[in-house]
C-alpha positions in Angstrom: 92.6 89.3 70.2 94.8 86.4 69.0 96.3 86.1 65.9 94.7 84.6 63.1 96.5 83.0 59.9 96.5 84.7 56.9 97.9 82.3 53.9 100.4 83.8 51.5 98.8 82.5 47.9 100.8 83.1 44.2 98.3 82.7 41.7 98.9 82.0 37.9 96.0 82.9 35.4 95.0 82.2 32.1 94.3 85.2 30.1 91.8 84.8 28.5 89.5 82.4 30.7 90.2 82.4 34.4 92.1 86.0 34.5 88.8 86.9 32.8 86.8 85.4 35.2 88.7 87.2 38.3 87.8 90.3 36.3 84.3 90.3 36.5 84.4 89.4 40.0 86.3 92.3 41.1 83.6 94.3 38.5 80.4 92.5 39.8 81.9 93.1 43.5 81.3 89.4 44.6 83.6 89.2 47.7 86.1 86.9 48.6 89.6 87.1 50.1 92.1 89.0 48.9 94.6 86.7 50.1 96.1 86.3 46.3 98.6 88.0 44.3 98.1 87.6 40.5 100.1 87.0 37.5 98.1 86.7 34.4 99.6 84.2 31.7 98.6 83.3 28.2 97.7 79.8 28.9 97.6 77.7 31.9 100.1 75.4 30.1 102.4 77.7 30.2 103.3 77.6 33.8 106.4 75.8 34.6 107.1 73.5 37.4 110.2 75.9 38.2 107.2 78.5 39.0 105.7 76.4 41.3 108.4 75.3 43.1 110.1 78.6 43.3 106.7 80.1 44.4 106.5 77.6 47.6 110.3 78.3 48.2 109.7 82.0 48.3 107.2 81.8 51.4 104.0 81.3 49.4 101.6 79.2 51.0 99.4 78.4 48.7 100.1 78.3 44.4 97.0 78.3 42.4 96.3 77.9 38.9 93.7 78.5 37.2 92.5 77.9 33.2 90.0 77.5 30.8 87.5 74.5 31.0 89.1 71.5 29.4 88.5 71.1 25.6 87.8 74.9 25.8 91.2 76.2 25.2 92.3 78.9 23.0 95.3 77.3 21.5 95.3 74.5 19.1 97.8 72.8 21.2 95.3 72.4 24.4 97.4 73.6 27.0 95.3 73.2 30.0 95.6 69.4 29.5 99.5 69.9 30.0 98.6 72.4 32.9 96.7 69.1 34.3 99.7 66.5 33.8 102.1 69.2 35.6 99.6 69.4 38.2 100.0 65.9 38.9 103.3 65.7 38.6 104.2 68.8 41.1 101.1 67.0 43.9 103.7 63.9 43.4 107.0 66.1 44.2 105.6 67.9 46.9 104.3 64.8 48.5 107.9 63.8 47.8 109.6 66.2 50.0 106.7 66.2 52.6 104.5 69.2 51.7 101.2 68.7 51.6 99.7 68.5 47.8 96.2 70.4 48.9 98.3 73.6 49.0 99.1 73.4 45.0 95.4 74.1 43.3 93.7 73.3 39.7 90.7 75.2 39.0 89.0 75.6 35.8 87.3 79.0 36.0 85.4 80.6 32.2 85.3 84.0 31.4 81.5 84.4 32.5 82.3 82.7 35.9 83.0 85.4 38.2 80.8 83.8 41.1 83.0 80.6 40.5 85.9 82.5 40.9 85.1 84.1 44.3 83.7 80.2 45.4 87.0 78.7 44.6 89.3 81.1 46.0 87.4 81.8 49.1 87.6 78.1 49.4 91.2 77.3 48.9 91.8 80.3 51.7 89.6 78.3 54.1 91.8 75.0 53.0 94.9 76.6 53.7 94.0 78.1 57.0 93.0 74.8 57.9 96.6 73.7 57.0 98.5 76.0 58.7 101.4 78.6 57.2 104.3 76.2 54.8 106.4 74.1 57.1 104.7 74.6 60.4 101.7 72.6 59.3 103.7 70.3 58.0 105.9 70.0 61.2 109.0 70.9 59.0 111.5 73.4 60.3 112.7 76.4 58.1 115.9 75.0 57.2 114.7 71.4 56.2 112.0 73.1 54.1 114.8 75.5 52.3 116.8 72.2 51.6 114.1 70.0 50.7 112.8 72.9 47.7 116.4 73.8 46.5 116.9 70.2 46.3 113.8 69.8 43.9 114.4 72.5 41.9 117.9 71.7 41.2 116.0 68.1 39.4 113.3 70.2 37.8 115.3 69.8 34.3 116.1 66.4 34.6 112.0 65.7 35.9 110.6 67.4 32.8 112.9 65.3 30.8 110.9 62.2 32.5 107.5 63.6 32.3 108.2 63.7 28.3 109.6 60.5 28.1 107.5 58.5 30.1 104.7 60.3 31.0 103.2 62.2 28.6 99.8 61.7 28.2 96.5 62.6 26.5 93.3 61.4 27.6 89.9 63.4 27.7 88.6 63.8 30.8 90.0 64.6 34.3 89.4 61.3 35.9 91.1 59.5 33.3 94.4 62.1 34.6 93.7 61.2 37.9 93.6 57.6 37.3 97.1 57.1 35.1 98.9 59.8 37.8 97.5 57.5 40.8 98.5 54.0 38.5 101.4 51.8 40.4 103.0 52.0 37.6 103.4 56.1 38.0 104.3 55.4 41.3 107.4 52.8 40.8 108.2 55.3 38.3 108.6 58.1 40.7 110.3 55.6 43.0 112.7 54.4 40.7 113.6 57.8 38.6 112.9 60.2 41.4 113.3 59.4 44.9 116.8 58.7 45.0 117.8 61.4 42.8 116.1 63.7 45.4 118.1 62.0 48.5 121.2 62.4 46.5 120.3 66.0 45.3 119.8 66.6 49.2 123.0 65.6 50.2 124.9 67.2 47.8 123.4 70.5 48.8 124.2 69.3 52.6 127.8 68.7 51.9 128.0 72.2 50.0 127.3 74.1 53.5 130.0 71.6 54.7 131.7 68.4 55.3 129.3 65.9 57.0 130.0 62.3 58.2 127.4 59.7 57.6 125.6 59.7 61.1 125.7 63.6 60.6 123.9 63.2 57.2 121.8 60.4 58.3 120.4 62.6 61.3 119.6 65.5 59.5 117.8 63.7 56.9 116.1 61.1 58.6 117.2 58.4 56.7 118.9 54.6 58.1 123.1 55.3 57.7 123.5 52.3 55.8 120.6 54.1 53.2 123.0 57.0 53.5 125.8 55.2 52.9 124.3 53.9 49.6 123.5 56.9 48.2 127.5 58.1 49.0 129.0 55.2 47.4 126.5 55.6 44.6 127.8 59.9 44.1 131.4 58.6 44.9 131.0 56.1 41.9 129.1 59.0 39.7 132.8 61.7 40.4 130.2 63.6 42.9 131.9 63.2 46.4 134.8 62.1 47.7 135.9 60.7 51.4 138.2 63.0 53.0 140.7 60.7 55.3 141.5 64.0 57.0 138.5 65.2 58.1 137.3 61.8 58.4 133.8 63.2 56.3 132.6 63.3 52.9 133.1 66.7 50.5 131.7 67.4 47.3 133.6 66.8 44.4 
């Protein structure tokens, strides 16, 4: 008999809806997968980017989140509508670095809905088998996938500080989320505070391991060398690398 595919999923539960919810499925029996691994939280708006990320890092295949139903929150601050903009903005990032977003999954799930709970998870399980384990469905080798998540992570402060500034948000329904996080203007945003702060972040963990060239950078990553070559003069200029005349290769500062 072959081997079948068994996806690795992390998820993060709001106590009192979802986490609720996977309660009285496990008490009402319903089957599904036990593919999951729990960790209940207050609120759905408590999980952190950094959770996320560090989740797919660690081998997880799947990170699901679930809360309660929007406008339905226990908190006077409405957390699951943050939960829903750092949804948005993680699909964004992994897209970024070339993981697919289906593996990172929303779900609303109440207290009462233990048959939704099984229906969702057994789902997403289905999805990610579909998709393959992290990195091999994505056609990404283990060592580009380690560089591309450190190299996320390492922004996660500085990406937060954008999501407050520029795009935080309130609207009232989900659609209305999806349409501003799909918007151009979210995109050029991304594109112009993101993407080249990710390239840079990358090669800065590169030249950690050791001293590269440009054509030696410029393979690894993928990238044109007069691209890389931008993003060098633009560190240099910033006090982050130097070129070594030596070694004839760039080192970090």
């Amino acid at each position: 008999m072959g081997y079948e595919f068994e996806p690795k999923i992390l998820g993060f539960l709001c106590n009192w809806c979802c986490y609720a919810g996977a309660d009285l499925a496990g008490v009402s029996r319903y089957q599904y997968p036990t593919n999951m691994r729990i960790i209940r939280v207050m609120c759905s708006g408590r999980v952190d980017p950094a959770f996320i990320l560090r989740a797919f890092s660690n081998g997880m295949d799947g990170v699901f989140v679930g809360g309660c139903w929007l406008g339905e929150c226990h908190y006077v601050t409405e957390g699951n509508y943050e939960a829903l903009s750092v949804m948005h903005i993680c699909k964004k990032l992994l897209k970024l670095i070339g993981v697919n977003p289906e593996r990172l999954r929303l779900e609303w799930v109440s207290a009462s809905q233990g048959i939704r709970f099984a229906e969702v998870i057994t789902d997403f399980v289905k999805k990610l088998k579909e998709l393959g384990p992290l990195g091999i469905g994505e056609g990404i080798d283990a060592d580009g996938l380690k560089l591309k998540f450190e190299a996320v992570r390492s922004l996660v402060p500085y990406i937060k500080l954008v999501e407050r500034e520029r795009l935080r948000v309130h609207f009232e329904t989900e659609d209305e989320y999806d349409k501003f996080f799909s918007s151009e203007e979210v995109d050029r945003l991304f594109r112009e505070l993101i993407v080249d702060k990710l390239t840079i972040s990358q090669i800065l963990l590169l030249l950690r391991e050791r001293p590269l060239s440009t054509g030696e950078i410029s393979e690894i990553l993928g990238l044109s060398q007069s691209e890389v070559s931008r993003y060098l003069n633009s560190s240099a200029k910033d006090g982050l690398v130097r070129f070594d005349e030596v070694q004839k290769c760039f080192v970090p500062v």
